[in-house]
N, C-alpha and C positions, 0 to 999 in steps of 0.2 A: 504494500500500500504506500502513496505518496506522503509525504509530508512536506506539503508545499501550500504555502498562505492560498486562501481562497481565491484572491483575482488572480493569482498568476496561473492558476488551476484553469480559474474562465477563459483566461486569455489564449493560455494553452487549448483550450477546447474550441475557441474560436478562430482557430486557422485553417480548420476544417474547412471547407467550401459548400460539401455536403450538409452538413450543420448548418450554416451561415443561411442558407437558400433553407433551410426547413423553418430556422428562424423567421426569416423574412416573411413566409407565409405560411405563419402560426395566426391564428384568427384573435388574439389576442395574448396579452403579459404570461395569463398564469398559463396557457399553452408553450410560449417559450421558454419559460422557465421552467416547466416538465422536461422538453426536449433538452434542454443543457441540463439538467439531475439526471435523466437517465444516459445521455453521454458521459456524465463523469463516472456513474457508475460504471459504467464500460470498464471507463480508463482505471478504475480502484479506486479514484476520489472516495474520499466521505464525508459528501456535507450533502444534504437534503433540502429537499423544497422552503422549509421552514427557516432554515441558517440566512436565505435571501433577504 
C-alpha cells in the first residue's frame, strides 16, 4: 500500500487520460468522486469517499 499524502495520490490518478474523460463526463461531483475512490482503490490508495 502507498503512503503518499492524498493530493499527490489525486494527482497521480489524474494522468490517467482514461480517468480524466470518465471524469469529465460524470453527470455530477459525487459521481467523480466515486470514479477517483475506486481508481485509487485500484492503485492500493486508502482514502474513501468520505476523506474528500
Amino acid at each position: 500500500m502507498e503512503n503518499k499524502p492524498i493530493l499527490h495520490q489525486i494527482k497521480e490518478l489524474l494522468q490517467n487520460a482514461q480517468l480524466q474523460q470518465q471524469i469529465k463526463a460524470a453527470a455530477n461531483q459525487t459521481e467523480a468522486i466515486k470514479l477517483i475512490a475506486i481508481a485509487s482503490a485500484e492503485k492500493g490508495y486508502n482514502f474513501t469517499v468520505e476523506a474528500f
